[in-house]
C-alpha positions in Angstrom: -13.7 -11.6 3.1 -11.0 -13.5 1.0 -11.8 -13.2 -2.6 -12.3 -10.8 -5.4 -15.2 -8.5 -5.5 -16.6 -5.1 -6.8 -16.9 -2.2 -4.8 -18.1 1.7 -6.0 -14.5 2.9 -4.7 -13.7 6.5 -6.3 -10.2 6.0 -7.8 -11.7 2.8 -9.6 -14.2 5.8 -11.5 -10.8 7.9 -12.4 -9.0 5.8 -13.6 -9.4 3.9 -17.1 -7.0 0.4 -16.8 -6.2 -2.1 -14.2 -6.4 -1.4 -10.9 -4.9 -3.6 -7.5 -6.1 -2.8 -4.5 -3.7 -4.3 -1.6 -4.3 -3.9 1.7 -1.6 -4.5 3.8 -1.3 -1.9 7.1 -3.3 -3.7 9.4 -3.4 -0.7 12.1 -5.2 -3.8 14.7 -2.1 -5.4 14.7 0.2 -3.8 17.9 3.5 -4.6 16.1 2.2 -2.7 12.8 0.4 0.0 14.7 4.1 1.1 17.0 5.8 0.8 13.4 3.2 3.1 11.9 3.6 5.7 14.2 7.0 5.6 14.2 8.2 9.9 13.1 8.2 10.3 9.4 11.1 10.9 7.4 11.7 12.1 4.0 12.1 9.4 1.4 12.5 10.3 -2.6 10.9 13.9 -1.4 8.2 12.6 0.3 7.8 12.8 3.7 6.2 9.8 5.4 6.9 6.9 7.8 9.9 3.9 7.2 7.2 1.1 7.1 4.9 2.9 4.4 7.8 3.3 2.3 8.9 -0.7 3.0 5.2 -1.3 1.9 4.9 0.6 -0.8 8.6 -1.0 -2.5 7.3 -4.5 -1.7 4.4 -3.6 -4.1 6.8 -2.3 -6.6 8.9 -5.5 -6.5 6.1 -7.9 -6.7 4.7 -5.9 -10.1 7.9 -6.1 -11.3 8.1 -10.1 -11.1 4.6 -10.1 -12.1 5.2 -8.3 -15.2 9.3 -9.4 -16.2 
């Protein structure tokens, strides 16, 4: 469903400001899927797979245009 909407979603209830949800991992798709299960590595301390991490920066970079 395209659009914005409300759901009872915990980390809204925790958290007092904004909040964007993205949802981007599509685990349906067999491309995304083989990338996801790719072996993690360890990235800033974190251990956790390439494509996560490739996610996660394009969500930095967009709030950072957003917000220049």
């Amino acid at each position: 469903t395209k659009g914005v909407f409300c759901r009872n979603l915990a980390v809204s209830r925790f958290v007092h400001g904004t909040i964007v949800y993205g949802e981007s991992l599509f685990q349906d798709n067999k491309e995304e899927f083989k990338s996801l299960t790719e072996p993690p590595t360890l990235i800033d301390g974190v251990k956790t797979n390439n494509r996560v991490a490739e996610v996660a920066e394009a969500y930095y970079q967009a709030l950072l245009q957003t917000f220049k």
